[in-house]
Backbone as numpy.savetxt, mean C-alpha at the origin, in Angstrom:
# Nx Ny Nz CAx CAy CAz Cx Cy Cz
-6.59 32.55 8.06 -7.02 31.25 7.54 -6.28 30.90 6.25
-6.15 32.19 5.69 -5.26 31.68 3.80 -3.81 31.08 4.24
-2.80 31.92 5.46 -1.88 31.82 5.62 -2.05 30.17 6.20
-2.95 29.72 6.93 -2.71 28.78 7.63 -2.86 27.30 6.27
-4.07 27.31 5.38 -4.03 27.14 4.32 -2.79 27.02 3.65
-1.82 27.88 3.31 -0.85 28.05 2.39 0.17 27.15 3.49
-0.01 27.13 4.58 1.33 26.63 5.29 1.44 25.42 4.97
0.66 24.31 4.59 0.94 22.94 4.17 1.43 23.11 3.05
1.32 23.92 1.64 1.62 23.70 1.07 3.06 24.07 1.32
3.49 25.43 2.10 5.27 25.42 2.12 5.81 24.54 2.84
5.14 23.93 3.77 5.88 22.32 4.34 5.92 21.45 3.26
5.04 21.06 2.42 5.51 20.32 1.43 6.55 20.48 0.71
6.49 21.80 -0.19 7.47 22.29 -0.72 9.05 21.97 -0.06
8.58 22.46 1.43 9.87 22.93 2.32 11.01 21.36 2.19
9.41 20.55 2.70 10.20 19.00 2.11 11.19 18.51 1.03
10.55 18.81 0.07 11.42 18.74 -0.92 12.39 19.15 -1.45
12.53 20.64 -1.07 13.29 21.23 -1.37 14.97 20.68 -0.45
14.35 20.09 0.40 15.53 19.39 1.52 16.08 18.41 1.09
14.65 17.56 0.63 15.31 16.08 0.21 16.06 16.31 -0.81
15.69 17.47 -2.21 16.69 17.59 -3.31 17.79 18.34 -3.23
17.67 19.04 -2.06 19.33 19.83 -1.59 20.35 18.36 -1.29
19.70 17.64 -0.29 20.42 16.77 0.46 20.57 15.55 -0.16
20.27 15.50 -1.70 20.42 14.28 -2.03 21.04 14.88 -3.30
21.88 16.01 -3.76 22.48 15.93 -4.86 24.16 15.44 -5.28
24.74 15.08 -3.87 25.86 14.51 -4.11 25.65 13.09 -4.78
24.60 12.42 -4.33 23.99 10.79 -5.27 23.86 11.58 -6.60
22.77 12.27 -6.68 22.14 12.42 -8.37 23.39 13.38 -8.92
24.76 13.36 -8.76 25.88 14.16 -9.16 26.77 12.50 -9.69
26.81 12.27 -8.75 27.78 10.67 -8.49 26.91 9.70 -9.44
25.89 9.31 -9.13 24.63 8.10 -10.05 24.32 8.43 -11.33
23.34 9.45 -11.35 22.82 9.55 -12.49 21.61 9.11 -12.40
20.75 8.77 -13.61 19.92 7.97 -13.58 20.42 6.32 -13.94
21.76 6.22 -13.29 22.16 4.54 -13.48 21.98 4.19 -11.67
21.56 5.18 -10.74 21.08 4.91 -9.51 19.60 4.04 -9.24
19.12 4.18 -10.23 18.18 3.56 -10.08 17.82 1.87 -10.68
18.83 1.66 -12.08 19.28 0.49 -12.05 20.32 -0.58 -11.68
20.71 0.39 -11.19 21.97 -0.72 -10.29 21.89 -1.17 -8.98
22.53 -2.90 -8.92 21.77 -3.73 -8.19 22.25 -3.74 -6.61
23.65 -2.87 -6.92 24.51 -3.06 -5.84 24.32 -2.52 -4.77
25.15 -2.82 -3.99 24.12 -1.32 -2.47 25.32 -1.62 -1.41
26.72 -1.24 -1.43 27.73 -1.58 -0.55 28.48 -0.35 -0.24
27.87 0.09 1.40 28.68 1.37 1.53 30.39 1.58 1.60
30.41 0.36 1.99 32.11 0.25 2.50 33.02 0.98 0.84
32.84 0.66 -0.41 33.13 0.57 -1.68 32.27 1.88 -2.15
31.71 2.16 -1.30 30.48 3.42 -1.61 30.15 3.25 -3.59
29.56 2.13 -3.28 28.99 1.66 -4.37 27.00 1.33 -4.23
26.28 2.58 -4.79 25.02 2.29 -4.36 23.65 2.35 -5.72
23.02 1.21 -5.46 21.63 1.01 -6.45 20.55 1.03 -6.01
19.57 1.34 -6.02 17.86 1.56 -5.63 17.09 0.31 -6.16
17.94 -0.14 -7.03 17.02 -1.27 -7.78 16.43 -2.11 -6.97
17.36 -2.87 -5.98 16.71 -4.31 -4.83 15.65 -3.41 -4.10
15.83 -2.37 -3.89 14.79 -1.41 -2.99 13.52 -1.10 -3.95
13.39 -1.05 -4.96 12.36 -0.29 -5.40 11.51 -1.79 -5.68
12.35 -2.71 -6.10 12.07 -4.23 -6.86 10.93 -4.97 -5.59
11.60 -4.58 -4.19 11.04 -5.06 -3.00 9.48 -3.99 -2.94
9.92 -3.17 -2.83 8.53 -2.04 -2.37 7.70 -2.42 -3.85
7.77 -2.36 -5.34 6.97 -2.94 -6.10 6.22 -4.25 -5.64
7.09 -4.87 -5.49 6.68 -6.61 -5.31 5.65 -6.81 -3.96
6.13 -6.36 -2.64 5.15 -6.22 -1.78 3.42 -5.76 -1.78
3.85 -4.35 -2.45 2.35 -3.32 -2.92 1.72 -3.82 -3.12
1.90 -4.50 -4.85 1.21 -5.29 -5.33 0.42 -6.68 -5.04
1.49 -7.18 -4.30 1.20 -8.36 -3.38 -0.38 -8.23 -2.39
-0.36 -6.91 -1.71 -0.69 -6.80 -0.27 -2.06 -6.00 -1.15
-1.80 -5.51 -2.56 -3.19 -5.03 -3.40 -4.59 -6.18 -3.70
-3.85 -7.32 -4.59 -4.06 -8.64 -4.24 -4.71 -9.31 -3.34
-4.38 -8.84 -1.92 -4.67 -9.77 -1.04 -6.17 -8.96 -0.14
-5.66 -7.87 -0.49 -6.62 -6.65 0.45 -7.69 -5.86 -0.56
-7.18 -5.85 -1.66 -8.95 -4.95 -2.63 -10.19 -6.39 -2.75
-9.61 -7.71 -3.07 -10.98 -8.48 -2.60 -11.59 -8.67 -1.25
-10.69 -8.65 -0.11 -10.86 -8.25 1.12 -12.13 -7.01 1.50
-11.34 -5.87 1.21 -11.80 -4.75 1.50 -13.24 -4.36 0.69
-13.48 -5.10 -0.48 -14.55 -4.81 -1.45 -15.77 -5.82 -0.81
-15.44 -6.73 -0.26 -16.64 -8.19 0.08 -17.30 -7.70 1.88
-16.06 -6.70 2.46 -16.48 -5.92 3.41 -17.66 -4.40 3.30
-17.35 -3.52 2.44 -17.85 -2.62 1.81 -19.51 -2.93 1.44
-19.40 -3.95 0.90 -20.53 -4.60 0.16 -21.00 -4.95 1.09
-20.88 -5.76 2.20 -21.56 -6.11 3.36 -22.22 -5.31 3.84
-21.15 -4.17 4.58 -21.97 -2.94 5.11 -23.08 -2.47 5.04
-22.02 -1.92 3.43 -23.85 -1.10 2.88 -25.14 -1.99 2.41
-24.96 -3.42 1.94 -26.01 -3.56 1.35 -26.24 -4.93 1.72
-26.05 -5.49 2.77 -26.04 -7.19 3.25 -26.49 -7.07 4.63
-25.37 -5.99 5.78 -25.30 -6.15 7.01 -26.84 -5.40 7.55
-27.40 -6.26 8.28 -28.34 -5.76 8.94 -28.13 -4.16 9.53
-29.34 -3.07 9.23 -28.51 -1.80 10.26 -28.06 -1.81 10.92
-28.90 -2.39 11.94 -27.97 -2.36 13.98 -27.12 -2.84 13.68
-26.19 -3.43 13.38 -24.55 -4.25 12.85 -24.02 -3.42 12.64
-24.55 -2.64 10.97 -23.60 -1.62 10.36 -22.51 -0.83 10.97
-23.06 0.10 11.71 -22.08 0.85 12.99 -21.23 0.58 13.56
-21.03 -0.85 13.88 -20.61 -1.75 14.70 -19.46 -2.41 13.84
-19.85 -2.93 12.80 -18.86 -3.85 12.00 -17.91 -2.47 11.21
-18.32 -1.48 11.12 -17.70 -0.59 10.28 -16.74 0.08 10.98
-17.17 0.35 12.70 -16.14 0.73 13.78 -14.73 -0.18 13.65
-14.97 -1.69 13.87 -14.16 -2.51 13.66 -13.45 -2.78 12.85
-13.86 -2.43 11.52 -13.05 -2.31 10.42 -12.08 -1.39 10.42
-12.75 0.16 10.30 -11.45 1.13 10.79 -11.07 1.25 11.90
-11.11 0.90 12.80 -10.11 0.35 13.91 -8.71 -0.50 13.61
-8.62 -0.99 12.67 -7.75 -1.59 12.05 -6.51 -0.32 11.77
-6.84 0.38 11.22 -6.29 1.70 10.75 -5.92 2.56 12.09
-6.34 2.62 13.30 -5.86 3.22 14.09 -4.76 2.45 14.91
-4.60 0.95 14.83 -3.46 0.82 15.27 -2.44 0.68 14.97
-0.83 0.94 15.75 0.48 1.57 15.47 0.49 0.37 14.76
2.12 0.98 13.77 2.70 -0.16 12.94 3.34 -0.97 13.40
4.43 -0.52 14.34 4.74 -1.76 15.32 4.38 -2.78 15.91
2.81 -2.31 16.58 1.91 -3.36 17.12 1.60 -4.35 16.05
1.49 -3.99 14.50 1.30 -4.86 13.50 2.30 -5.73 13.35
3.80 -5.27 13.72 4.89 -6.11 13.27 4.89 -6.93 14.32
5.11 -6.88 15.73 5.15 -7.76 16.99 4.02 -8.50 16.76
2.81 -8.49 16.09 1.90 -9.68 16.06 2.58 -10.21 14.92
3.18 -9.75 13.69 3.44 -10.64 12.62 4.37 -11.71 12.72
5.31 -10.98 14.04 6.59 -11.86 14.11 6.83 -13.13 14.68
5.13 -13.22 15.82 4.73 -13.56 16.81 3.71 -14.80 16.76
2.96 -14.28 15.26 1.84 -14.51 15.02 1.74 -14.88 13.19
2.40 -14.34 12.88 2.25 -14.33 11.27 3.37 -15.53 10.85
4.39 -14.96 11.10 5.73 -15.82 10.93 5.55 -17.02 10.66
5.27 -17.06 12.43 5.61 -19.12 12.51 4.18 -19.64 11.20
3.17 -18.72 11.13 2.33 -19.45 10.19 2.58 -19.41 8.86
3.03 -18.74 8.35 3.65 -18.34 6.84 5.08 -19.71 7.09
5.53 -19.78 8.22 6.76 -20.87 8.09 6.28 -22.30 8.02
5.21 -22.77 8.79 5.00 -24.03 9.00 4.04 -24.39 8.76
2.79 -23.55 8.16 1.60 -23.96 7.29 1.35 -23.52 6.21
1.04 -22.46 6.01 1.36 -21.33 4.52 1.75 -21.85 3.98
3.55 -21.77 4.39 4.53 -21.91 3.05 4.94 -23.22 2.86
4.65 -24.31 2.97 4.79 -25.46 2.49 3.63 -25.92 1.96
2.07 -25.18 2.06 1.18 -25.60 1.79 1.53 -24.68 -0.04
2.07 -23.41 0.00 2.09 -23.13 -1.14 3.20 -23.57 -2.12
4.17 -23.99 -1.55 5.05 -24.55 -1.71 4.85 -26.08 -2.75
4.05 -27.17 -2.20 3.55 -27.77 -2.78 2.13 -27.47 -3.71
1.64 -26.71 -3.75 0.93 -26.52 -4.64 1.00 -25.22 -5.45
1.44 -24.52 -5.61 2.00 -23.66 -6.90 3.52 -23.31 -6.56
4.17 -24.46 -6.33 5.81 -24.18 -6.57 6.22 -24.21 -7.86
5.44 -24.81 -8.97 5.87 -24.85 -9.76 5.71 -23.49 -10.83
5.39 -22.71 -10.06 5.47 -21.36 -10.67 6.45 -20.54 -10.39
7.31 -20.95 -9.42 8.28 -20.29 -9.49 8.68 -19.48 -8.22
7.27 -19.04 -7.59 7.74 -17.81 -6.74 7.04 -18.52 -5.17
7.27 -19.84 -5.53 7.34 -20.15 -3.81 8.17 -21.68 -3.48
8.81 -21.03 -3.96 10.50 -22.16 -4.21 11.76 -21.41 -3.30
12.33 -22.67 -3.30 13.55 -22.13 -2.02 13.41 -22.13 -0.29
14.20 -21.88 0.61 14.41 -21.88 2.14 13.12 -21.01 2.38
12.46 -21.16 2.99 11.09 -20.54 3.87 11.36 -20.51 5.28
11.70 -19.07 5.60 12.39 -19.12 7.59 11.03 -18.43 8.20
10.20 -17.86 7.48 9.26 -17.51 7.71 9.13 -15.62 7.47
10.10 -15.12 7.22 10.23 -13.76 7.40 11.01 -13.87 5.46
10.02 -12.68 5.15 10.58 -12.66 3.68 9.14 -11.62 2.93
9.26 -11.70 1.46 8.68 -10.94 0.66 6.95 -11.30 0.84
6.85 -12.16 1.56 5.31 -12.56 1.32 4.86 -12.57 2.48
5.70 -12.56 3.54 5.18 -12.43 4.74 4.63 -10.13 5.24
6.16 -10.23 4.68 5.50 -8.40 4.31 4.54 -8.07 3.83
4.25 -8.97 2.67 2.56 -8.55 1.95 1.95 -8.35 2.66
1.44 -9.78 3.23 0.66 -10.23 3.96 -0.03 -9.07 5.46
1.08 -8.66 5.81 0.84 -7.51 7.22 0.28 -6.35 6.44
1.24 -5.94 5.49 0.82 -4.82 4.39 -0.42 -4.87 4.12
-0.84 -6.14 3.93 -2.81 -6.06 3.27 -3.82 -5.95 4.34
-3.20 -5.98 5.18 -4.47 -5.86 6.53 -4.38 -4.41 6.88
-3.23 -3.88 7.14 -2.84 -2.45 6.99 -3.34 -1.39 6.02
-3.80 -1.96 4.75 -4.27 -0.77 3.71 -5.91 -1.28 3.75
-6.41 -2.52 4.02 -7.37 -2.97 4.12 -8.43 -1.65 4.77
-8.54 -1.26 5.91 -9.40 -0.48 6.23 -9.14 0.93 5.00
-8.34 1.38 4.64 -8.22 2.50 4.07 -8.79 2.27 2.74
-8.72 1.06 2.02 -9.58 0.72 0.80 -11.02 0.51 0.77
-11.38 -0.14 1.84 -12.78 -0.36 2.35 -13.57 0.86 3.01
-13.01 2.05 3.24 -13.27 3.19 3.82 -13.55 3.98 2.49
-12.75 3.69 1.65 -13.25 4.92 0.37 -14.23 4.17 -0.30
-13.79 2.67 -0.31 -15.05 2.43 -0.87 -16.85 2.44 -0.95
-16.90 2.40 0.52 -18.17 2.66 1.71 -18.63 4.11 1.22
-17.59 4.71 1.02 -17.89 6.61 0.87 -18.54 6.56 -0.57
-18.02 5.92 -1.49 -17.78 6.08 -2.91 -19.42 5.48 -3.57
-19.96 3.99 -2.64 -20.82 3.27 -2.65 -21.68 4.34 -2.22
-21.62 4.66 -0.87 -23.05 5.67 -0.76 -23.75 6.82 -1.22
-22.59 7.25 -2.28 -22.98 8.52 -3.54 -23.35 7.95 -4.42
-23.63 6.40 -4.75 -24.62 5.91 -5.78 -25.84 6.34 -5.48
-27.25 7.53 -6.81 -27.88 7.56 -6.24 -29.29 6.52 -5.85
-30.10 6.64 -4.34 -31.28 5.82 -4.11 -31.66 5.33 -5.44
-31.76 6.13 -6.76 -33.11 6.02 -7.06 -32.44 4.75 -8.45
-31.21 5.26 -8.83 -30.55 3.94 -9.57 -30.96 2.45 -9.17
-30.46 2.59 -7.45 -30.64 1.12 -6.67 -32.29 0.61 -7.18
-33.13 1.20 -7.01 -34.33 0.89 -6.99 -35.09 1.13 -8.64
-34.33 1.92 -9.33 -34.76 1.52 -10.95 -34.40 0.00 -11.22
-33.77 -1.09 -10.57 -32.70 -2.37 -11.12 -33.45 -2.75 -10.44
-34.02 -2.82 -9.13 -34.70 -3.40 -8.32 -35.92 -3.41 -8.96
-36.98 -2.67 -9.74 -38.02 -2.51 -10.69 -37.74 -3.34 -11.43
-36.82 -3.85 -11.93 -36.97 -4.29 -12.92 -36.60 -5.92 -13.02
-36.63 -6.08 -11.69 -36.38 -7.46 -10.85 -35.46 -8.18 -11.24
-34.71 -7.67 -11.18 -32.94 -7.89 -10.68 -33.35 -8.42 -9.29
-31.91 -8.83 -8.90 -32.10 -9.91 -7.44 -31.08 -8.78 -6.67
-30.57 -8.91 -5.35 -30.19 -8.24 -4.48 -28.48 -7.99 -4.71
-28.14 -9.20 -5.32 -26.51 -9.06 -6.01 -27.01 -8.40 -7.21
-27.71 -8.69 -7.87 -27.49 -8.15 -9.32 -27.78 -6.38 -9.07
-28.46 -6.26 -8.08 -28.53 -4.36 -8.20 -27.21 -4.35 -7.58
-26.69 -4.94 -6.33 -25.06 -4.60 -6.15 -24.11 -4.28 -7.40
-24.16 -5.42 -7.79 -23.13 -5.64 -9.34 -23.54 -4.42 -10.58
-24.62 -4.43 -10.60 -24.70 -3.28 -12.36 -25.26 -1.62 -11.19
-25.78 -1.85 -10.32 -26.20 -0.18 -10.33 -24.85 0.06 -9.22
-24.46 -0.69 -8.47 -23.89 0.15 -7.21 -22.03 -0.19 -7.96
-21.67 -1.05 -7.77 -20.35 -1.52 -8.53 -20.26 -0.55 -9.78
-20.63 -0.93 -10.73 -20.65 0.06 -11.97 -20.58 1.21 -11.33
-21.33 1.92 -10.97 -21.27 3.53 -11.10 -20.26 4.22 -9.97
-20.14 2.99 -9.40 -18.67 3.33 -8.33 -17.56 3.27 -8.89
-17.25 2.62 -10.01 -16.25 1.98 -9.84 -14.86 2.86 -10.39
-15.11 3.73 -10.25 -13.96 5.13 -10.59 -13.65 5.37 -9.10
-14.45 5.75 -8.55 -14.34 5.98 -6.73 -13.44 4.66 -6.25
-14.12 3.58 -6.53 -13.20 2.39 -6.21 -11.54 1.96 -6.31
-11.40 2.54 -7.61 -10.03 2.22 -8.43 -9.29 3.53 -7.81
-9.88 5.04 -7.23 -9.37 5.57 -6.42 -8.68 5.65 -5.33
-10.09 4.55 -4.50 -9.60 3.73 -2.76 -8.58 2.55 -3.00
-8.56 2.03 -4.01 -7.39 1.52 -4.05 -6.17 1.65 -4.84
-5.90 3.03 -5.46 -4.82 3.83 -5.43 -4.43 4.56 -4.22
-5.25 4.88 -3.62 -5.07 5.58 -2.39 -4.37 4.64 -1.17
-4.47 3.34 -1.40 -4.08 2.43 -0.58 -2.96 2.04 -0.98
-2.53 2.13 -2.02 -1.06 1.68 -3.07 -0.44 2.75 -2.65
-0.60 3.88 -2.21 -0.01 4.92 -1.71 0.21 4.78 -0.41
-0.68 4.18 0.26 -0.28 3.76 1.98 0.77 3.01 1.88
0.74 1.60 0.88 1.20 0.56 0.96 2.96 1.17 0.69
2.96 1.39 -0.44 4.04 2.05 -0.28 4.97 3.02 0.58
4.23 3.59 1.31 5.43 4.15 2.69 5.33 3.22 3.69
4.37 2.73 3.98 4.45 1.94 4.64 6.37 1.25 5.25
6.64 1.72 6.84 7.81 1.26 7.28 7.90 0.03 8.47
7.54 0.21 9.50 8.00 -0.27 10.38 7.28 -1.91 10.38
6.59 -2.10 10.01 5.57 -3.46 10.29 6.05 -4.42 9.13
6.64 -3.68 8.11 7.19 -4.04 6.86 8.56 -4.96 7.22
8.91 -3.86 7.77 10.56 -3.65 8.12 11.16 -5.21 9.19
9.97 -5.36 9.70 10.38 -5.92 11.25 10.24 -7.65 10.54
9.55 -8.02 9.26 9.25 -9.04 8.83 9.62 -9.44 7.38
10.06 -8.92 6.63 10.83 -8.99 5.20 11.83 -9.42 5.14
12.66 -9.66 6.08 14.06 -9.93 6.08 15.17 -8.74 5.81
14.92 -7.71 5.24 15.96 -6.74 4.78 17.42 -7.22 4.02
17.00 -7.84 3.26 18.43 -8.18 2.48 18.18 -7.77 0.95
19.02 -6.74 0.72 18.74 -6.12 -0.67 19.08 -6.85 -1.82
18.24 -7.85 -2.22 18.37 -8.60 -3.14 17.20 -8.91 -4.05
17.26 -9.64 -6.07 16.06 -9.63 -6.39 15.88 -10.89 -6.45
14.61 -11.27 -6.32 15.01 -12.93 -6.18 13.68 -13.44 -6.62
13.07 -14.54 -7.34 11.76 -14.53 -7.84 10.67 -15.53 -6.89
11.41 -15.93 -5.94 10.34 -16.41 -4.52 9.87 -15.17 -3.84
8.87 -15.45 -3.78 8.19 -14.74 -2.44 8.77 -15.15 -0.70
9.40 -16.25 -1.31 9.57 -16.75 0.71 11.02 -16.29 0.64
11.70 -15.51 -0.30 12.66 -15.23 -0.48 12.97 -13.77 0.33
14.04 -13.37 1.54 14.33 -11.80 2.36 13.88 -10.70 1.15
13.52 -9.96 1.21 13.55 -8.57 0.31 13.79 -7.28 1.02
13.76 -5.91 0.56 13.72 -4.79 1.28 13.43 -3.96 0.63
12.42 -2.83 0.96 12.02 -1.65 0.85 12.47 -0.51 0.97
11.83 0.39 0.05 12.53 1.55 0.33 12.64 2.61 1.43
11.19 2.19 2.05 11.19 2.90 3.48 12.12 2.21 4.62
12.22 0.82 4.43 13.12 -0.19 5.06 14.60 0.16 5.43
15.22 0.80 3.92 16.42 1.01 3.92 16.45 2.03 4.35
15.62 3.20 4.74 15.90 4.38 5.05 16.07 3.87 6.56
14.76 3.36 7.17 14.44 2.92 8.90 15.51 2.50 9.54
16.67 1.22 8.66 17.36 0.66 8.96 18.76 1.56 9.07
19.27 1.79 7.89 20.74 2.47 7.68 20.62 4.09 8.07
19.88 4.85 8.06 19.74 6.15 8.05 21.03 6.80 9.57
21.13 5.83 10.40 21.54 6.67 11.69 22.70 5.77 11.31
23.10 4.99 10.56 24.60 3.75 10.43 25.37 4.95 9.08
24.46 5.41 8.59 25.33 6.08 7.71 26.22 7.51 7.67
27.64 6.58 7.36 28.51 7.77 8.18 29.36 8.98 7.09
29.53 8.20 5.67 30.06 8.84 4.54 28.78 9.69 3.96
29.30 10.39 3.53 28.48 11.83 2.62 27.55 10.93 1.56
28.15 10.08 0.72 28.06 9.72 -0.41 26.57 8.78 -0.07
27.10 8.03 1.16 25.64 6.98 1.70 25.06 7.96 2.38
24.88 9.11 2.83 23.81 9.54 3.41 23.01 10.68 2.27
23.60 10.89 1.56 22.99 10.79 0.03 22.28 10.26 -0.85
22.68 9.20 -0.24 22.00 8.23 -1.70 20.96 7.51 -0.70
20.51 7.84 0.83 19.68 7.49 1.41 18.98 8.46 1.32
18.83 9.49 1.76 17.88 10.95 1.36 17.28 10.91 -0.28
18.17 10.35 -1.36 17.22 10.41 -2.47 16.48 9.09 -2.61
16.80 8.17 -1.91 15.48 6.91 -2.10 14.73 7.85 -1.27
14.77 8.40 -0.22 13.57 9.32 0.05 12.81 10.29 -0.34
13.72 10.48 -1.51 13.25 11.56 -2.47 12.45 11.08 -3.66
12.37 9.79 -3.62 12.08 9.02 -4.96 10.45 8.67 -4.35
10.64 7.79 -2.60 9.30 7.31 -2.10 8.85 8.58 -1.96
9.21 10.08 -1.56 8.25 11.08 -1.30 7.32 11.23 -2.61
8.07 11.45 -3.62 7.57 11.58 -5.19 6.89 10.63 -5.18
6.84 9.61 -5.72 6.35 8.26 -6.13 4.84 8.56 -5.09
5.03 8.85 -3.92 3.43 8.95 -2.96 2.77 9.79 -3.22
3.72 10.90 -3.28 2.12 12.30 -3.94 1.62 11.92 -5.41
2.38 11.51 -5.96 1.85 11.51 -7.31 0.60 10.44 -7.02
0.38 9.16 -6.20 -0.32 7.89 -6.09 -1.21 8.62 -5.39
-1.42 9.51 -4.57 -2.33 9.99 -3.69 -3.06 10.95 -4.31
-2.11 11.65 -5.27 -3.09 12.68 -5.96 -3.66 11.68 -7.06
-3.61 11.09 -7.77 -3.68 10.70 -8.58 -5.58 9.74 -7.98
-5.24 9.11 -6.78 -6.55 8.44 -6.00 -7.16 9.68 -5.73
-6.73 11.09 -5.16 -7.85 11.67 -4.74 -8.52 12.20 -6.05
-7.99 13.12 -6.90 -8.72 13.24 -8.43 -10.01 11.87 -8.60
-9.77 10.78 -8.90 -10.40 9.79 -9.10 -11.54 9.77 -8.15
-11.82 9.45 -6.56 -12.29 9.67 -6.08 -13.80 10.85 -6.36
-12.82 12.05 -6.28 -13.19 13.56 -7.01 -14.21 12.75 -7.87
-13.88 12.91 -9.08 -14.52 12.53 -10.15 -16.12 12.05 -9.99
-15.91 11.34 -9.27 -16.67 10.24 -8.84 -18.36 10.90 -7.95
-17.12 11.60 -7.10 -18.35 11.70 -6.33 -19.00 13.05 -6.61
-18.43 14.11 -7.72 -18.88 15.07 -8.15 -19.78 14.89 -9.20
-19.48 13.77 -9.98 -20.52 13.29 -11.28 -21.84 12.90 -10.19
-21.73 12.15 -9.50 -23.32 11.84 -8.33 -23.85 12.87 -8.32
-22.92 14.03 -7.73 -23.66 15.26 -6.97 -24.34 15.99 -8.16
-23.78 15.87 -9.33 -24.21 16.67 -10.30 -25.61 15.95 -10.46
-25.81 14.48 -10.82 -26.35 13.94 -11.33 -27.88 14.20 -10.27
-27.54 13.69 -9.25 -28.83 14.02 -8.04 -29.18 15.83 -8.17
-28.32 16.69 -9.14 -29.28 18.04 -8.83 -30.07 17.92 -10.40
């Protein structure tokens, strides 16, 4: 059992140890100027992470946005709105979301998302907060906001799942001290259940910033992939899992299949740290309850 135990951790290890074998002709050649430079042209074997990292930032955040008020107004339902007989039922459906492939997400986006982000969405946002800047320019329908957009339905069950967990280690007797004291049915939501979650919360949605971020194929199929930074949202972008999905089998020089293994070396890093970082939090959370109920 220890050995079987210990074996994830030497696959992890084993990981890394690959990606940083196989990616030191880049971090020999780059430096840390690989990560600010904008360029990305194998022919010239001239390469930057920047349009890649600029895209996978900009999306995350985007699809955080769109999916922690989502995922929190669901949560809240569940536990403390939805009739029981429902509960089971609406909560199946929710993570059901999470069991299907990423592809199937992209063929509905392309299918389904697109033409609406092209011909209602984005002229509707277009005229009304263009003047901010980031929904200005050609709208083909495939670009930085249409990626969000798939992205937030995608981390959606996984935020609303920790949160549900995180909510039900509030203990009974909190709910019903606020309720004594005739508070209304939101207001014990808001100060006893919200409050004392809300470390568990900021967990489930680190933990989802960590999905969001590897996140490839559903991404990939609707962003446009053009490594560029650009301050529209209806504007192509690309990711770092993107550039791997896309170029990884096109790349034929040492130098580009290098400097593709360490953007993989950068998203591997960048995820454990976001995942450990949500599960600790989580932790926290639901160990202060347990303490607290003995």
């Amino acid at each position: 059992m220890l050995a079987c135990a210990l074996s994830i951790i030497g696959i992890v290890v084993l990981i890394l140890w690959v990606l940083i074998s196989n990616s030191r002709l880049s971090l020999h050649a780059f430096g840390l100027k690989f990560f600010t430079h904008t360029g990305w042209d194998p022919v010239s074997n001239d390469f930057g992470a920047l349009p890649f990292i600029y895209g996978t930032i900009m999306t995350s955040i985007l699809a955080l946005c769109i999916a922690v008020p989502l995922a929190l107004c669901v949560a809240i339902f569940i536990m403390e709105i939805c009739p029981k007989p429902l509960r089971a039922p609406v909560a199946f459906v929710t993570e059901l979301l999470a069991a299907i492939p990423s592809v199937v997400y992209g063929l509905w986006a392309i299918f389904v998302l697109v033409p609406i982000v092209r011909d209602d969405l984005g002229p509707f946002l277009a005229k009304t907060l263009g003047w901010t800047g980031f929904f200005t320019g050609s709208n083909f329908g495939e670009g930085i906001l249409t990626g969000s957009i798939i992205l937030s339905i995608m981390i959606l069950p996984v935020i609303s799942s920790i949160t549900r967990e995180v909510m039900a280690a509030v203990p009974v007797s909190q709910k019903e001290a606020v309720l004594a004291l005739g508070a209304t049915r939101w207001e014990m939501v808001r100060i006893a259940v919200l409050r004392n979650a809300r470390i568990g919360i900021v967990g489930g949605i680190i933990l989802g910033l960590g999905r969001a971020l590897g996140e490839t194929m559903a991404v990939t199929m609707v962003i446009g992939n053009n490594p560029q930074i650009v301050k529209s949202l209806f504007a192509p972008g690309y990711t770092l899992a993107s550039v791997i999905a896309n170029e990884f089998t096109e790349a034929t020089g040492d130098l580009y299949l290098s400097s593709l293994i360490e953007i993989g070396l950068v998203l591997f890093v960048v995820t454990i740290i976001v995942n450990t970082i949500a599960r600790l939090l989580v932790w926290a959370v639901t160990r202060g309850n347990s303490a607290k109920a003995h």
